[in-house]
Backbone as XML, in Angstrom:
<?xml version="1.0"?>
<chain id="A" units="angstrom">
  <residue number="1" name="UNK">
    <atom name="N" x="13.145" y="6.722" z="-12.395"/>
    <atom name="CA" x="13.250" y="6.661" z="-13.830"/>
    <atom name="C" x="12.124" y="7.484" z="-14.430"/>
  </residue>
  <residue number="2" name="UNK">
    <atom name="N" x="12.140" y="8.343" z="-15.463"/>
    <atom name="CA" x="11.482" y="9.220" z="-16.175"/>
    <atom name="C" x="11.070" y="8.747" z="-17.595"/>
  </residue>
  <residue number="3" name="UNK">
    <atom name="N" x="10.233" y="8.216" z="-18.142"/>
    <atom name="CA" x="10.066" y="7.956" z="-19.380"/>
    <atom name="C" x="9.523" y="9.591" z="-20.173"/>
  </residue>
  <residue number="4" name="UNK">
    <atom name="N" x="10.763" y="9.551" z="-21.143"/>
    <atom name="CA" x="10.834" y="10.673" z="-22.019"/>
    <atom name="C" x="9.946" y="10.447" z="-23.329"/>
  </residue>
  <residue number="5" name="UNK">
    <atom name="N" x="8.904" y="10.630" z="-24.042"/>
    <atom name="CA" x="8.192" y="10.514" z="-24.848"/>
    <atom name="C" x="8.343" y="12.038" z="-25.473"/>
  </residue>
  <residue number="6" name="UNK">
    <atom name="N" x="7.633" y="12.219" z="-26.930"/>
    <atom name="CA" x="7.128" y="13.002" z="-27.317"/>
    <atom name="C" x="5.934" y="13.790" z="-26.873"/>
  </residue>
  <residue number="7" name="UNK">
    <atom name="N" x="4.826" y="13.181" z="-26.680"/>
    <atom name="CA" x="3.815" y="13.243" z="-26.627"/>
    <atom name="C" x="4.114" y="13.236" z="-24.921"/>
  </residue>
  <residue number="8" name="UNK">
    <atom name="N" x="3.163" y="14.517" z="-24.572"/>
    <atom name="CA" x="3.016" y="14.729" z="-22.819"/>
    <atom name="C" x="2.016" y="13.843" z="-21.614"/>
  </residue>
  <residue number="9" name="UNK">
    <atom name="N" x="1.347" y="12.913" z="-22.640"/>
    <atom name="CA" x="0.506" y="12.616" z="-21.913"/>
    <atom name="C" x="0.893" y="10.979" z="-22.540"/>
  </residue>
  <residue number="10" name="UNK">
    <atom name="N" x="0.734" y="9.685" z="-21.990"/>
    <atom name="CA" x="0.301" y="8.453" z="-22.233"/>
    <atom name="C" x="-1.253" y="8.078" z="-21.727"/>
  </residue>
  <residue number="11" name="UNK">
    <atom name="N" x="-2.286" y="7.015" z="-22.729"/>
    <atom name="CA" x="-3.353" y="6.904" z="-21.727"/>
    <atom name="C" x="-3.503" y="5.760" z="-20.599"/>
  </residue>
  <residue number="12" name="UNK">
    <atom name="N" x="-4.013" y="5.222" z="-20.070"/>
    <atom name="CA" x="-4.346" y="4.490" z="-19.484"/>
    <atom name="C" x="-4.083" y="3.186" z="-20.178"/>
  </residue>
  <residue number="13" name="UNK">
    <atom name="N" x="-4.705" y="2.246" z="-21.263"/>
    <atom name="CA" x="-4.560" y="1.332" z="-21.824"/>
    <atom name="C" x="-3.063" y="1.622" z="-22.709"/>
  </residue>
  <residue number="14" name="UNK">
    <atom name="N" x="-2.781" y="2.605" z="-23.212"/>
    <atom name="CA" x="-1.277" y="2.492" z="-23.571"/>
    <atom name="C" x="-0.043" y="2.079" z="-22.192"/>
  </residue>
  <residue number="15" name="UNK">
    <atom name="N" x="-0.202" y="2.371" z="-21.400"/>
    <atom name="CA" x="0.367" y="2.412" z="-19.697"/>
    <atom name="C" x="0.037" y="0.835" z="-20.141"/>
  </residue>
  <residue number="16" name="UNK">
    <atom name="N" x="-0.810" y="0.740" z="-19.753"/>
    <atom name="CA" x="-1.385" y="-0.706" z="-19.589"/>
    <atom name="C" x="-0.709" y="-2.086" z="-20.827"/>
  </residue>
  <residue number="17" name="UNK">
    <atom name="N" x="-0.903" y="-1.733" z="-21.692"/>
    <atom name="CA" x="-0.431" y="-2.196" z="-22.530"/>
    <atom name="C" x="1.129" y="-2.445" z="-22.465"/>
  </residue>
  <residue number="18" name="UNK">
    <atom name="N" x="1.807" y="-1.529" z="-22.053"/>
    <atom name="CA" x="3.634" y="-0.852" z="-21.828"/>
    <atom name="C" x="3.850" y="-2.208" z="-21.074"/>
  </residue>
  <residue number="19" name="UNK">
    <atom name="N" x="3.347" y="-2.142" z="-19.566"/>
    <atom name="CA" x="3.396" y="-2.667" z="-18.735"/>
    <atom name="C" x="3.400" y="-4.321" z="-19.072"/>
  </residue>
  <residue number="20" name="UNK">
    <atom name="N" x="2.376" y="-4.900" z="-19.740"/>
    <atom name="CA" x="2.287" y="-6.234" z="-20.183"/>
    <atom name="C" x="3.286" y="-6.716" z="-20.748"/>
  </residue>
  <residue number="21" name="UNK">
    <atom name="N" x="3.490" y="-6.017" z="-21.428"/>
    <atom name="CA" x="5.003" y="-6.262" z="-22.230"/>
    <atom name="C" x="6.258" y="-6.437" z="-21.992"/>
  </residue>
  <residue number="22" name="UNK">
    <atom name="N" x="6.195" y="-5.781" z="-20.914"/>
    <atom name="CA" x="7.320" y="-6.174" z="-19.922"/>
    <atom name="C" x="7.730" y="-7.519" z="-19.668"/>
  </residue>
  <residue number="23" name="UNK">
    <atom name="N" x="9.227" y="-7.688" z="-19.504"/>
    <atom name="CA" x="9.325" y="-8.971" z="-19.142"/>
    <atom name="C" x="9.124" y="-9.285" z="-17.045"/>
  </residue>
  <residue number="24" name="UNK">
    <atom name="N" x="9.045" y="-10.976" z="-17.355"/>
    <atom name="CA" x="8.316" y="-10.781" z="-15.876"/>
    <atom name="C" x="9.340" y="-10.397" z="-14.473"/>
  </residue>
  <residue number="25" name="UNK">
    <atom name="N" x="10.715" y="-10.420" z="-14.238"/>
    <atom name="CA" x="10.833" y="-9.711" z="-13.409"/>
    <atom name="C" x="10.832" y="-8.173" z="-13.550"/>
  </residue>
  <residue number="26" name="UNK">
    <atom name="N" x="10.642" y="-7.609" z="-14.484"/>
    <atom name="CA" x="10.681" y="-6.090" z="-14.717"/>
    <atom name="C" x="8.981" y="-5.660" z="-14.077"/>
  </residue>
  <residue number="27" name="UNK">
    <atom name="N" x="8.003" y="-6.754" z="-14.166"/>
    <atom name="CA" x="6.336" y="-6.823" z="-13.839"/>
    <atom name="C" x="6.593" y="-7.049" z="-12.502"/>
  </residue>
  <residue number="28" name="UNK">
    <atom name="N" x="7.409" y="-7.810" z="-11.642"/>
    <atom name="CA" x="7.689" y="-7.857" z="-10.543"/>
    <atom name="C" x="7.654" y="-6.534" z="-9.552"/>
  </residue>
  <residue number="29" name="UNK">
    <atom name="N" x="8.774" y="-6.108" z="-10.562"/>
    <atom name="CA" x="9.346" y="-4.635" z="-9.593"/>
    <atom name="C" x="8.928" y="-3.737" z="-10.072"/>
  </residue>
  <residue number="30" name="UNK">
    <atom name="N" x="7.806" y="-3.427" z="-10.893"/>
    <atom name="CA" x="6.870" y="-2.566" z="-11.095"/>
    <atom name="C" x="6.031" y="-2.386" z="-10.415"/>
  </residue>
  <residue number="31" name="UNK">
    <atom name="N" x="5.609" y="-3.773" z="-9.997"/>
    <atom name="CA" x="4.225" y="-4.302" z="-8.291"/>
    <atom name="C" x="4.447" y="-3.939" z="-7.426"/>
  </residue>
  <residue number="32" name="UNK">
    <atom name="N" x="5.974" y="-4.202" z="-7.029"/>
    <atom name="CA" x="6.378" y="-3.775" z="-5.707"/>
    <atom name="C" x="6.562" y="-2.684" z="-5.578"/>
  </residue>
  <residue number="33" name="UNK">
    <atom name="N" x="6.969" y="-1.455" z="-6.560"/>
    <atom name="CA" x="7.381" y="-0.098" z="-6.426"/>
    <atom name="C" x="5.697" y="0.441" z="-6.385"/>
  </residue>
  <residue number="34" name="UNK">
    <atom name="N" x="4.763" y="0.056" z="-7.143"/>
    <atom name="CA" x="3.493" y="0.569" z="-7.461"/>
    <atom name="C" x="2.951" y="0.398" z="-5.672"/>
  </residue>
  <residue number="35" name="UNK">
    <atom name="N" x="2.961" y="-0.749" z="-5.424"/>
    <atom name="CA" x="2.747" y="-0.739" z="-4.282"/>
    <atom name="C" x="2.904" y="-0.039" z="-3.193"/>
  </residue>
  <residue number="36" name="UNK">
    <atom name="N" x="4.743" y="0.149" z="-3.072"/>
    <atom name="CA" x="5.125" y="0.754" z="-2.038"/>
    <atom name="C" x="4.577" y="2.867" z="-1.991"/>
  </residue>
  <residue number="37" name="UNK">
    <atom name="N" x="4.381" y="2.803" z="-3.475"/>
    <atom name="CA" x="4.073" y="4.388" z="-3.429"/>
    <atom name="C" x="2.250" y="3.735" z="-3.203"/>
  </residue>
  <residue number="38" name="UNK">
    <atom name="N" x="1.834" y="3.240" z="-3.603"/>
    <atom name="CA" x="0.352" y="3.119" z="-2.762"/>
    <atom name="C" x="0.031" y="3.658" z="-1.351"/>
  </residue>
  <residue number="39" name="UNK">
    <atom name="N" x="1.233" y="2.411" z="-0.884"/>
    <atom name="CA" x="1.534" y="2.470" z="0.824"/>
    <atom name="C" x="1.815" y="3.810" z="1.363"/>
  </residue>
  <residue number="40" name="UNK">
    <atom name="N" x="2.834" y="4.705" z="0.312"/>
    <atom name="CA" x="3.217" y="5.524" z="0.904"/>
    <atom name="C" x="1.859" y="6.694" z="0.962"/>
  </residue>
  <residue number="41" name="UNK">
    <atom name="N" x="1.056" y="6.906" z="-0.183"/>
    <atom name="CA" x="0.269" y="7.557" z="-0.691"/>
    <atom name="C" x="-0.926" y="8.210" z="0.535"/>
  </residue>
  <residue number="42" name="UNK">
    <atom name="N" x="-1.324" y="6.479" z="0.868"/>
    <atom name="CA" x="-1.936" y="6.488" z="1.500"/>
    <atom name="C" x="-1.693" y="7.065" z="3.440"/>
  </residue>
  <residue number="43" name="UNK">
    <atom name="N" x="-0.420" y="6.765" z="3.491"/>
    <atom name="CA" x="-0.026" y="7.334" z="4.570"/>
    <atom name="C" x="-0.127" y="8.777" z="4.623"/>
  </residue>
  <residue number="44" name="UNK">
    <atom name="N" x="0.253" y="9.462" z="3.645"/>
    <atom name="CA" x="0.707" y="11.015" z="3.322"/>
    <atom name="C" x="-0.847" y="11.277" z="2.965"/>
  </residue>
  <residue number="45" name="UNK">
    <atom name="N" x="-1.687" y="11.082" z="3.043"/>
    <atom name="CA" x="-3.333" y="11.537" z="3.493"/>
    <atom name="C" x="-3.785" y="11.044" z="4.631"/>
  </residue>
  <residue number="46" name="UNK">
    <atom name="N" x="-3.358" y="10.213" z="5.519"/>
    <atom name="CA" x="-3.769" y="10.184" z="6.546"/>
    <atom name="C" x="-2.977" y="11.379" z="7.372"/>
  </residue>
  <residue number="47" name="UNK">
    <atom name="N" x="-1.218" y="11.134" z="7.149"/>
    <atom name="CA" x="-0.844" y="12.612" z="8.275"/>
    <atom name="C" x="-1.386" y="13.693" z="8.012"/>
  </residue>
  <residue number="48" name="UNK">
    <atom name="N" x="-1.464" y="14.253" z="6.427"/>
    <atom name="CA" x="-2.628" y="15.343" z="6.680"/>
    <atom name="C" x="-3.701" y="15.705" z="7.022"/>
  </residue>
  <residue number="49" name="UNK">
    <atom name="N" x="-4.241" y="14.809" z="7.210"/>
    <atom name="CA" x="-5.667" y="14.864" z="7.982"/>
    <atom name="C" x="-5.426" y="15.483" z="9.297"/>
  </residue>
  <residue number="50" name="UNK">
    <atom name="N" x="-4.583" y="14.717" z="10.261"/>
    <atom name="CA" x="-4.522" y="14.918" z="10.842"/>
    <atom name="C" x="-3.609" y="16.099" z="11.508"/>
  </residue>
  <residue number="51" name="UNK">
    <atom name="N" x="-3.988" y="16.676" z="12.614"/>
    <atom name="CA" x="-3.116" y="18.245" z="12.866"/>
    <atom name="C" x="-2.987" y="17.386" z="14.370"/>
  </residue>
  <residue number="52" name="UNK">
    <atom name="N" x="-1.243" y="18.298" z="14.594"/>
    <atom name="CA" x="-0.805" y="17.619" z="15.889"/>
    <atom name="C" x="-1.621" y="18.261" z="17.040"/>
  </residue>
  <residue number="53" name="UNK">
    <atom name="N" x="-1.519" y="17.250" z="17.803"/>
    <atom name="CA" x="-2.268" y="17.213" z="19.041"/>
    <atom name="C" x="-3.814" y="17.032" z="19.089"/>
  </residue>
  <residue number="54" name="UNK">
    <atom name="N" x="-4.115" y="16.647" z="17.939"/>
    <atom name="CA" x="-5.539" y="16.196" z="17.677"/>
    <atom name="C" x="-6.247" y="15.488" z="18.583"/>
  </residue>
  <residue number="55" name="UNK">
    <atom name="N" x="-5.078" y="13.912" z="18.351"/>
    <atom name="CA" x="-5.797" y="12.762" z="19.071"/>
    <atom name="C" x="-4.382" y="12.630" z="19.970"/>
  </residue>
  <residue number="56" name="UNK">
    <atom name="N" x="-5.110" y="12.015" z="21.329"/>
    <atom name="CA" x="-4.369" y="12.193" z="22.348"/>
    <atom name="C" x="-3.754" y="10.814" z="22.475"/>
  </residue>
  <residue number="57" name="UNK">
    <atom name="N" x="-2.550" y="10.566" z="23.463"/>
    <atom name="CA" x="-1.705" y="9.554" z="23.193"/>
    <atom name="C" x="-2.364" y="8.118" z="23.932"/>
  </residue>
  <residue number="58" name="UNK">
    <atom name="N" x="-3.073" y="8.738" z="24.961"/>
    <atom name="CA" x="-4.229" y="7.479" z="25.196"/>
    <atom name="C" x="-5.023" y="6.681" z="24.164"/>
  </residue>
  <residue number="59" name="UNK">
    <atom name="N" x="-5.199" y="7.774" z="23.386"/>
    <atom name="CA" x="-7.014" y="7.352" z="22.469"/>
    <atom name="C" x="-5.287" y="6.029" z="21.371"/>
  </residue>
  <residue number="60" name="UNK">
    <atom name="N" x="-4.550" y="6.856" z="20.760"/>
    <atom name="CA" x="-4.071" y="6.264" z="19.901"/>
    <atom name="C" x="-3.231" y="4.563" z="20.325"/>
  </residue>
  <residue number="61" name="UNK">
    <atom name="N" x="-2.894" y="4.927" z="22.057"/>
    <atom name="CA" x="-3.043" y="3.229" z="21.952"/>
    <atom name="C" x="-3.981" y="2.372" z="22.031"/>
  </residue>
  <residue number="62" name="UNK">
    <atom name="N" x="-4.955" y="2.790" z="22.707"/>
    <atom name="CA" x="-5.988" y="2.220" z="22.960"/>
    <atom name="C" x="-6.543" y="1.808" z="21.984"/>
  </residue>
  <residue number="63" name="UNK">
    <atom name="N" x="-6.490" y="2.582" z="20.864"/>
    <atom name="CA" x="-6.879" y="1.988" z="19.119"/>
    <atom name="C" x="-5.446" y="1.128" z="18.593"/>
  </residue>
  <residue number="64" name="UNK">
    <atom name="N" x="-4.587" y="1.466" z="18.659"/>
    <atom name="CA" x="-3.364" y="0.609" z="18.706"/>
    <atom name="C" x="-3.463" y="-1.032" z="18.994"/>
  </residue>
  <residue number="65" name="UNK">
    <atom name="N" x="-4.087" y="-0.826" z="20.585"/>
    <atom name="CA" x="-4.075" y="-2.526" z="21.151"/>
    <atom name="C" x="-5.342" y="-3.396" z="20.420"/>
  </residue>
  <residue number="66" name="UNK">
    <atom name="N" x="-6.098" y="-2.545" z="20.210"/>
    <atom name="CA" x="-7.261" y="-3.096" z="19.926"/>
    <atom name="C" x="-7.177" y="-3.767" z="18.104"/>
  </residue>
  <residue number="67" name="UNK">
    <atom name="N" x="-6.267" y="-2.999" z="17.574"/>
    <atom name="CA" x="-5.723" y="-3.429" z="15.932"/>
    <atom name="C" x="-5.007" y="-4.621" z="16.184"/>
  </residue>
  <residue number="68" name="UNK">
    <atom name="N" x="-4.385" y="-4.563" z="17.098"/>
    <atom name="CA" x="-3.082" y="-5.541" z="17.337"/>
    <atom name="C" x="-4.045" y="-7.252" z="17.871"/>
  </residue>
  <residue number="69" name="UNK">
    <atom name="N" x="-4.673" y="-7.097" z="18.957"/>
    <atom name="CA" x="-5.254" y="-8.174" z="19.029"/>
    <atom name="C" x="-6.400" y="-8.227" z="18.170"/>
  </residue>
  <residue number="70" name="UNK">
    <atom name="N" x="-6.961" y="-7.309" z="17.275"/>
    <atom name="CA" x="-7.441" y="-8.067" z="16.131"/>
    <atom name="C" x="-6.799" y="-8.710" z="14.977"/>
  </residue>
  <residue number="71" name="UNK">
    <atom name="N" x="-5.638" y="-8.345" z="14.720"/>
    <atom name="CA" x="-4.790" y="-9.210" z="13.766"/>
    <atom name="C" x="-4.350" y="-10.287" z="14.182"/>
  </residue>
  <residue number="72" name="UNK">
    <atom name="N" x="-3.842" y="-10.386" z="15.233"/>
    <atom name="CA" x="-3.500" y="-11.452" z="16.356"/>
    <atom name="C" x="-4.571" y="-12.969" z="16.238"/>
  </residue>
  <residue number="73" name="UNK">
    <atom name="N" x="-5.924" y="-12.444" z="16.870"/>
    <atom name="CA" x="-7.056" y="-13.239" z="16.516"/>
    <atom name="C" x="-7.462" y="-14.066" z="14.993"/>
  </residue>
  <residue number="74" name="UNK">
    <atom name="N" x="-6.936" y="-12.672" z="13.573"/>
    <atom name="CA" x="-6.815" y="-13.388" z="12.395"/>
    <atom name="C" x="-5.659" y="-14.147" z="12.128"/>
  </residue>
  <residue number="75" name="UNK">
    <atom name="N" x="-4.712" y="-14.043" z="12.341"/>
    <atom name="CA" x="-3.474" y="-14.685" z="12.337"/>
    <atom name="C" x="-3.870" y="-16.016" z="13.358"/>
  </residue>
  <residue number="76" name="UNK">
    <atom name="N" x="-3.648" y="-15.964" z="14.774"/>
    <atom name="CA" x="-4.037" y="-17.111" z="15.059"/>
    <atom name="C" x="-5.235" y="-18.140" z="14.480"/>
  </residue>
  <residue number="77" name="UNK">
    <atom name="N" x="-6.365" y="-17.545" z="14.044"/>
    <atom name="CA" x="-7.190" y="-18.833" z="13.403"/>
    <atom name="C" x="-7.149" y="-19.171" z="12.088"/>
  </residue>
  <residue number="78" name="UNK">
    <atom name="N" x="-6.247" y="-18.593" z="11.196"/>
    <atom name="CA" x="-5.790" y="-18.723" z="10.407"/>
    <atom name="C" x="-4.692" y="-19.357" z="10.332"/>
  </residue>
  <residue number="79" name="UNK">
    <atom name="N" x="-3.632" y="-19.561" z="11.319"/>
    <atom name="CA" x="-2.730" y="-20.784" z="11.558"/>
    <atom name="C" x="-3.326" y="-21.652" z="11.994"/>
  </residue>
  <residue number="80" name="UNK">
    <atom name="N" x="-4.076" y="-22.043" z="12.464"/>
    <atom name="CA" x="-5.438" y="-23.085" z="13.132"/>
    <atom name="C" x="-5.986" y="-23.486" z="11.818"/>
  </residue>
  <residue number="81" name="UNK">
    <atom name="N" x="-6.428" y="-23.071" z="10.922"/>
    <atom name="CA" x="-6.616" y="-23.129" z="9.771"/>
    <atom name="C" x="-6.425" y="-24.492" z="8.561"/>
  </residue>
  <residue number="82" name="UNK">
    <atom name="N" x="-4.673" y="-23.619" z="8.651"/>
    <atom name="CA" x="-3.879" y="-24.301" z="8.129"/>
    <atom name="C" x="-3.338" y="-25.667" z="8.713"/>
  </residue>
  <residue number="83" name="UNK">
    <atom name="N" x="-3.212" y="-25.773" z="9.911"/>
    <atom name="CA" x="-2.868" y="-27.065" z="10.029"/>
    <atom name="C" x="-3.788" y="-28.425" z="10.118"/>
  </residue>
  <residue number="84" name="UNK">
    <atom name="N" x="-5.069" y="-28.303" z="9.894"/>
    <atom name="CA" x="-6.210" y="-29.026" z="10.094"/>
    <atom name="C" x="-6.403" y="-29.834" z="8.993"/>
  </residue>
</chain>
């Protein structure tokens, strides 16, 4: 969706303002879309960083396993957590 205005520019607190006004599932799926281009954003500067064949397919699991059982570790004591 394209919001067509006169004026080429909106500022920040007008955005801001737009947004409040909204009703709340329209604030919903504004979060989630804002989000998902976050997510995406942030991905699309990490692949550029990187040039193929940089990092080798060892190094990247080896950082792989090591993410995985650290979430693992937060997740488990954090269900430990919760049931106490």
């Amino acid at each position: 969706m394209t919001l067509k205005v006169d004026r080429p520019e909106l500022s920040y607190a007008e955005i801001t303002e737009l947004a409040l006004s909204m009703p709340v599932r329209e604030k919903l799926h504004l979060a989630e879309e804002l989000k998902r281009q976050g997510i995406k954003a942030a991905w699309d500067l990490i692949f550029r960083s990187l040039k193929p064949g940089q990092v080798s397919e060892e190094e990247i699991l080896k950082v792989s396993k090591q993410v995985r059982k650290k979430l693992n570790t937060r997740r488990n004591s954090a269900a430990t957590t919760r049931r106490h």
